[in-house]
C-alpha positions in Angstrom: 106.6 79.7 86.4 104.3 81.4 83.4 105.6 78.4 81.5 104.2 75.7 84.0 100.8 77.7 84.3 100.2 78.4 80.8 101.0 73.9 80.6 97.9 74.2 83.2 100.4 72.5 85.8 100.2 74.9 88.7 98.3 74.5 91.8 96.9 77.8 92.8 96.3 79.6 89.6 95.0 79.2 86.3 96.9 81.4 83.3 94.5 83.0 81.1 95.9 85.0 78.2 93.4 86.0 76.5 92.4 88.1 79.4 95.9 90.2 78.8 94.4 92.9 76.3 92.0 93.3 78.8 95.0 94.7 81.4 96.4 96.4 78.4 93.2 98.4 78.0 93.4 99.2 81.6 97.0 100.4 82.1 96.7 102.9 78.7 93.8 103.9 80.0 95.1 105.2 83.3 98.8 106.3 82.1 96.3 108.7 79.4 94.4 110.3 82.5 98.0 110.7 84.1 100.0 111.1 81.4 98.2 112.8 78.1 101.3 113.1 76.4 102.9 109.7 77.4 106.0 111.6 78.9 105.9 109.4 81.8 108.3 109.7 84.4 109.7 106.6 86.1 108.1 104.3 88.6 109.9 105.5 91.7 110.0 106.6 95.5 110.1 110.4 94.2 107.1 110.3 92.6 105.4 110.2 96.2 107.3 113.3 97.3 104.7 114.9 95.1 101.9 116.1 97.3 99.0 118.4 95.5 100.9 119.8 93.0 103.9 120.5 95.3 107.0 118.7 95.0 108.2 118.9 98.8 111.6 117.0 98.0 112.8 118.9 95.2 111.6 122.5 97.5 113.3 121.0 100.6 116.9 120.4 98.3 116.3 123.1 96.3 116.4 125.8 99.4 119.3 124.4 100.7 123.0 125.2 99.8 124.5 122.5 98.4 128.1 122.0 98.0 128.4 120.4 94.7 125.6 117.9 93.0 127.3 114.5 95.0 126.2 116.1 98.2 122.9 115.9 97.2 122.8 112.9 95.9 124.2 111.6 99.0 121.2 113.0 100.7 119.1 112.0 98.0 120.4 108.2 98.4 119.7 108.8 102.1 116.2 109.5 101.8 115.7 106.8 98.9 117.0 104.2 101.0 115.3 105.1 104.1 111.9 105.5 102.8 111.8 102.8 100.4 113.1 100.7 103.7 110.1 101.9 105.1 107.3 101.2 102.8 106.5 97.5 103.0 102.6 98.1 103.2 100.8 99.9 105.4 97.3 97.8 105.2 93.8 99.6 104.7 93.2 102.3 107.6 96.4 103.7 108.3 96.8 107.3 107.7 99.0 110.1 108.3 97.9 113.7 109.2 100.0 116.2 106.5 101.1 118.8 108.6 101.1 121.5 105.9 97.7 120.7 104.7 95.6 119.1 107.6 94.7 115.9 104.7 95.0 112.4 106.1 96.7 110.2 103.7 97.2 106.7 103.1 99.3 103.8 101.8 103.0 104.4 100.2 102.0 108.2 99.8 101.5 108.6 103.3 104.4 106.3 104.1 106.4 108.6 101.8 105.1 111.9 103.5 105.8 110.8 106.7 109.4 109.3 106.3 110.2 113.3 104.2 108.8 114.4 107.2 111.0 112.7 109.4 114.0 113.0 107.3 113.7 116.7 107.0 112.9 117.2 110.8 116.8 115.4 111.2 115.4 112.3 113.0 118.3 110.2 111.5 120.5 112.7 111.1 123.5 112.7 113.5 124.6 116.0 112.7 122.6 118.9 114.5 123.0 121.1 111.6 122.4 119.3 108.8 119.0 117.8 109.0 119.2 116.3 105.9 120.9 112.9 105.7 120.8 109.2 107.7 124.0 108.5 109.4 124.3 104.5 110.4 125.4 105.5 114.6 121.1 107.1 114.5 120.0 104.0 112.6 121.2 101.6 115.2 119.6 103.4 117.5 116.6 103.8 116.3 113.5 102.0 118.0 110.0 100.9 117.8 108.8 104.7 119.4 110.7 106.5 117.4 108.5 105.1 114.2 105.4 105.0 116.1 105.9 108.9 116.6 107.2 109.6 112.9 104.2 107.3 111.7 101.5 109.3 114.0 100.6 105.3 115.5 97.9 105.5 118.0 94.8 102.7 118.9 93.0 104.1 116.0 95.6 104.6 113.6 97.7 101.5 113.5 100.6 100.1 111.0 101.3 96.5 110.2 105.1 95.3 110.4 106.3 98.3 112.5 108.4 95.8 114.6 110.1 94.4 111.0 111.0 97.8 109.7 112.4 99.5 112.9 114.5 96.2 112.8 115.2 96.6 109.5 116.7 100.3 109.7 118.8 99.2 112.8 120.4 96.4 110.2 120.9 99.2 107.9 122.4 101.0 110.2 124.9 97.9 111.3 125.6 97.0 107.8 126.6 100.5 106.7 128.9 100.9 109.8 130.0 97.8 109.3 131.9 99.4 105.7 133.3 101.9 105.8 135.1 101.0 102.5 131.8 101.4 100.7 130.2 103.7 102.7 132.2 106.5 104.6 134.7 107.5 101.9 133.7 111.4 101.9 131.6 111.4 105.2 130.9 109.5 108.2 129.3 106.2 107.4 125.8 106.7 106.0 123.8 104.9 103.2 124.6 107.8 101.0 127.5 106.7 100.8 126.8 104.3 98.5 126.4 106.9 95.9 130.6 107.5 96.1 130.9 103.6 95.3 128.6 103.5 92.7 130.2 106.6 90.9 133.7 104.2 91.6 131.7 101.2 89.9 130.3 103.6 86.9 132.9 103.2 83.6 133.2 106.0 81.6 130.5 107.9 83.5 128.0 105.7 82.9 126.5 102.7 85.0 124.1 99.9 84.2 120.7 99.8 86.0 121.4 96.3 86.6 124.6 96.9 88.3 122.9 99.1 90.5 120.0 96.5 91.9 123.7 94.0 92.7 125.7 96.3 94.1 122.2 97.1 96.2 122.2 93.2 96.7 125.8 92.8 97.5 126.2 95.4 99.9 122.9 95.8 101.7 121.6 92.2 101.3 122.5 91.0 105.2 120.1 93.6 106.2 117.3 91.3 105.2 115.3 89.1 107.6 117.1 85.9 107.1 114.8 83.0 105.6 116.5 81.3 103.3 120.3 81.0 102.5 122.2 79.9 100.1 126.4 79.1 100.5 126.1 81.4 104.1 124.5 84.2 102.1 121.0 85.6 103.4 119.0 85.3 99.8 116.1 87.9 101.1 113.4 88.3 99.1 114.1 84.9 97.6 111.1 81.8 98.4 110.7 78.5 97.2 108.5 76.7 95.0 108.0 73.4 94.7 107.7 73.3 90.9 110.5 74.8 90.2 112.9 71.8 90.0 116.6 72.4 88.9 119.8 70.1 89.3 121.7 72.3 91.5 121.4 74.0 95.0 119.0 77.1 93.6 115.9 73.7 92.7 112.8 75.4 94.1 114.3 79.1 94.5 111.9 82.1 93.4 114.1 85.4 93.4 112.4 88.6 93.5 113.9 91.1 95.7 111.1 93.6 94.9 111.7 96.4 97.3 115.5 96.0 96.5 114.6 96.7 92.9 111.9 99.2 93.6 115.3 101.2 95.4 117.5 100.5 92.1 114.9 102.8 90.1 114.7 105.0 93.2 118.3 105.5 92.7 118.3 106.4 89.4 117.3 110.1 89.4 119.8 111.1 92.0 122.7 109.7 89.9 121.4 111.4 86.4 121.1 114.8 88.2 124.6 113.9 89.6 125.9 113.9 85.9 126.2 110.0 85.7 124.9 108.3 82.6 122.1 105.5 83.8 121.8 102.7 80.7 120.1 99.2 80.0 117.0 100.5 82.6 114.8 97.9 81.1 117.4 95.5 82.6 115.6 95.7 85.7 112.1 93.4 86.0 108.7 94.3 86.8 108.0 94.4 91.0 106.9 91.9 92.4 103.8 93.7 94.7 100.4 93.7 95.4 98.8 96.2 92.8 101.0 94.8 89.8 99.8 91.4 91.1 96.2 92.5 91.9 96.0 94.0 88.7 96.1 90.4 86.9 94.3 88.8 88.9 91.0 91.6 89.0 91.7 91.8 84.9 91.3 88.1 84.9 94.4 87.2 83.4 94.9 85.0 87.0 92.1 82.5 88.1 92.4 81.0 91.9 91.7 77.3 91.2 89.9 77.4 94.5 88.0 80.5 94.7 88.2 80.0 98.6 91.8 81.6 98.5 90.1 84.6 97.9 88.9 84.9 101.3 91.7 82.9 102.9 94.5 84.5 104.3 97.9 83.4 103.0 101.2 83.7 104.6 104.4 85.8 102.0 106.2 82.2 102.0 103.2 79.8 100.6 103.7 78.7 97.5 100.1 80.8 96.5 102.1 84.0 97.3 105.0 83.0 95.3 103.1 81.8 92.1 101.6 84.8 92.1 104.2 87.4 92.7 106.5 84.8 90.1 103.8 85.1 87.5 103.3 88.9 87.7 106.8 89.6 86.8 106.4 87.3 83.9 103.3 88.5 83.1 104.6 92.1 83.4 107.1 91.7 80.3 104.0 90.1 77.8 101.8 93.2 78.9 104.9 96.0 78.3 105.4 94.6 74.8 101.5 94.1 73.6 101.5 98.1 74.9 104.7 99.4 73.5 103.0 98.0 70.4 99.5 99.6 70.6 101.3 103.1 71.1 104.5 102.5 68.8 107.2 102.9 70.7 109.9 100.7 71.7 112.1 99.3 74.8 114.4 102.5 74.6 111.4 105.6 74.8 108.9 103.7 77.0 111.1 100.7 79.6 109.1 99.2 81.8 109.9 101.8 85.1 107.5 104.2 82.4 104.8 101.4 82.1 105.2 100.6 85.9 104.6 104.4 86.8 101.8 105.0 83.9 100.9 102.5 84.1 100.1 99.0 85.6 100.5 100.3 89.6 97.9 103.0 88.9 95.4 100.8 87.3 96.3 98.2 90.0 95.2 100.2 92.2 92.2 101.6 90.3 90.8 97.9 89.8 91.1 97.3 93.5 88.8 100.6 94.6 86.8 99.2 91.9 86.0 96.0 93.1 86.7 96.4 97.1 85.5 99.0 99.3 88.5 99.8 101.4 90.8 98.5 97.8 92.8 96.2 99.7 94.8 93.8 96.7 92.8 90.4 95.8 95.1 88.2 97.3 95.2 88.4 101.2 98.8 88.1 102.3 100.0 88.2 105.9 103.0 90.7 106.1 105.9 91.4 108.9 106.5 94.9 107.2 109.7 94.0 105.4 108.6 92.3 102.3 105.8 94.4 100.1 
C-alpha cells in the first residue's frame, strides 16, 4: 500500500515523505516529557492500570496470595483479554466516574479503569471467592446491562459499540468453552488458560512474540464479527482493497488484526514475570488505530485528495479507512528507524512496542487536542465497538 501511494496511485491519500521528520520531531518530543531517560516501557493494556501515580493492578495482585507466579498470570491473561476486548473506542464524551478518586475519565484509560473495576468486583468471575479471574460459563452470560452498569452508561454518558462488545465477550466466552484442550488444562475453562498453552508452545522457555499474536489468531479468531472469510475461516480484522491485486484467493485482502496485536504485547508482561523468555518483539507491526493514524495525517505525512473526507463520515470497511490504517503500519516502520537513528539505538533496546508507548500514541493524541477541541482523530470513522 505505501508503495502504491508513494507511485501517487491511491485514491484517498496522497504520501508525503518529507513530512516524516516532522512526526519524528513530534514522537521524541513527547516520549522525552514521558520518558527523560528513554527507559520506556512497552505499549500495552497495563500501562492504563496506572491511575495518578498508583498502579491499581500490580496493588490488587500484589495483596493477594498467590499460589505460584502461573496463577497470576492466568489472572493476568484474564484481565488482558477482557479489557483489551473491551476497548474498541469509546468516542469523545464518554466518561467514567473513578470510585477512589471522584475524577471522570475518558477514552482507553477510563475503559481500562472501569473493566479493573469490574474485574476486581468478580463480575466475570464464577467463583464467589476468587474475584479475580473471567471464567467462559459468566462470559456467555453476560449482557448488554451488565456493561452499561460496569461502564456507568446513562442518557448523558453514552458509549459507542456497547451492543458489539457485550457480543464479543459472549463469543469469548463460547470459544473458550468450546476448548477445553487449550483452555481448561489447570482450571475450569477461562481465557487464562491460554497462558498454560502458550507455556506448552514456548521451546526452551522461551516464545516468540509472533507466535503469540497466531496462537491469539488461531484460537480466539471465531470470536470476531464475521465479515470476510477465507477457506471457512472468519479473517477478522482483515478488509479489502481494491488496489491490492494478487493471483490468488488473498487479491484485495488488507490484514491488520490491531486489537489482536495490541493483546499480543498485552500478553507479554504476564509471561516475563511468569519466568518465560519473550524474543523477536519487534516481530509484531505497528497498530493499526486512530492516534497512530491521526498522528500522520495532522503531521502531514497523509494528504486527503479531497479535503471533504475530512468532514465526511467513513464507514471501518471503505477503502479510505483501509488506506489509511494500511499506510500507518507502513508508515510506522520508516518513522521507528529515522528515530532509533536520531537517538542511537537499535531494534533490540528500543522495538517498536517502546516507540508505540513513548511515543507515536502519545503524540497522536497530543496533535489531535491540538488541532480539535474535543481531539477526536482526523479521519471520522463509523465504529460497532469491535474494531479500534
Amino acid at each position: 500500500m505505501l508503495e502504491i501511494g508513494l507511485n501517487d496511485q491511491l485514491r484517498h491519500f496522497r504520501v508525503n515523505l518529507g513530512r516524516l521528520d516532522n512526526a519524528v520531531d513530534l514522537v521524541l518530543a513527547a516520549t522525552r516529557t514521558a520518558y527523560p531517560t528513554f527507559d520506556v516501557p512497552f505499549h500495552s493494556r497495563w500501562r492504563h492500570f496506572v491511575v495518578g501515580g498508583v498502579d491499581r493492578w500490580t496493588a490488587l495482585a500484589d495483596a493477594r496470595e498467590w499460589r505460584n507466579g502461573n496463577e497470576r498470570a492466568r489472572a493476568e491473561f484474564d484481565l488482558a483479554i477482557i479489557s483489551v476486548l473491551l476497548d474498541a473506542g469509546a468516542g469523545p464524551s464518554w466518561r467514567y466516574r473513578d470510585p477512589l478518586t471522584g475524577t471522570s475519565i475518558g477514552r482507553s484509560e477510563g475503559l481500562a479503569l472501569a473493566s479493573l473495576d469490574m474485574f476486581a468486583r468478580g463480575i466475570f468471575s464464577a467463583k464467589v471467592d476468587e474475584p479475580l479471574r473471567a471464567d467462559a460459563a459468566v462470559l456467555q452470560r453476560l449482557t448488554v446491562a451488565d456493561l452499561e452498569t460496569g461502564f456507568q452508561i446513562a442518557d448523558d454518558n453514552a458509549l459507542v459499540g456497547l451492543d458489539g462488545r457485550a457480543g464479543l465477550l459472549r463469543r469469548l466466552g463460547e470459544q473458550v468453552s468450546a476448548a477445553p484442550q487449550v483452555f481448561a488444562r489447570n482450571d475450569t475453562a477461562r481465557p487464562g488458560g491460554l497462558f498454560d498453552h502458550l507455556t506448552g508452545v514456548a521451546e526452551q522457555g522461551a516464545i516468540e512474540a509472533p507466535t503469540i499474536l497466531s496462537e491469539l489468531l488461531r484460537q480466539l479468531g471465531s470470536i470476531w464479527p464475521s465479515r470476510i472469510a477465507l477457506g471457512g475461516i472468519a479473517l477478522g480484522d482483515c478488509w479489502r482493497h481494491p488496489a491490492l491485486k494478487t493471483e490468488d484467493a488473498t487479491s484485495e485482502l488488507v490484514p491488520l488484526h490491531k486489537l489482536s496485536q495490541w493483546l499480543s504485547y498485552s500478553l507479554i508482561e504476564p509471561m516475563q514475570r511468569a519466568g518465560l523468555r519473550v524474543t523477536d518483539i519487534d516481530g509484531l507491526t505497528g497498530l493499526a488505530e486512530y492516534r497512530n493514524g491521526g498522528l500522520f495525517v495532522d503531521a502531514g505525512v497523509l494528504q486527503f485528495r479531497d479535503p471533504v473526507d475530512a468532514q465526511r463520515e467513513h464507514d471501518v470497511a471503505s477503502p479510505l479507512v483501509v488506506e489509511w490504517r494500511a499506510l500507518t503500519v507502513a508508515l510506522l516502520d520508516g518513522l521507528a528507524d529515522l528515530l532509533r537513528q536520531r537517538v542511537g539505538l537499535d531494534a533490540v533496546s528500543l522495538p517498536l512496542a517502546k516507540i508505540l508507548e513513548g511515543g507515536t500514541w502519545a503524540a497522536g493524541r497530543a496533535m489531535a487536542f491540538e488541532r480539535r477541541p474535543d481531539g477526536s482523530p482526523p479521519v471520522k470513522v463509523v465504529s460497532d465497538g469491535t474494531v479500534f
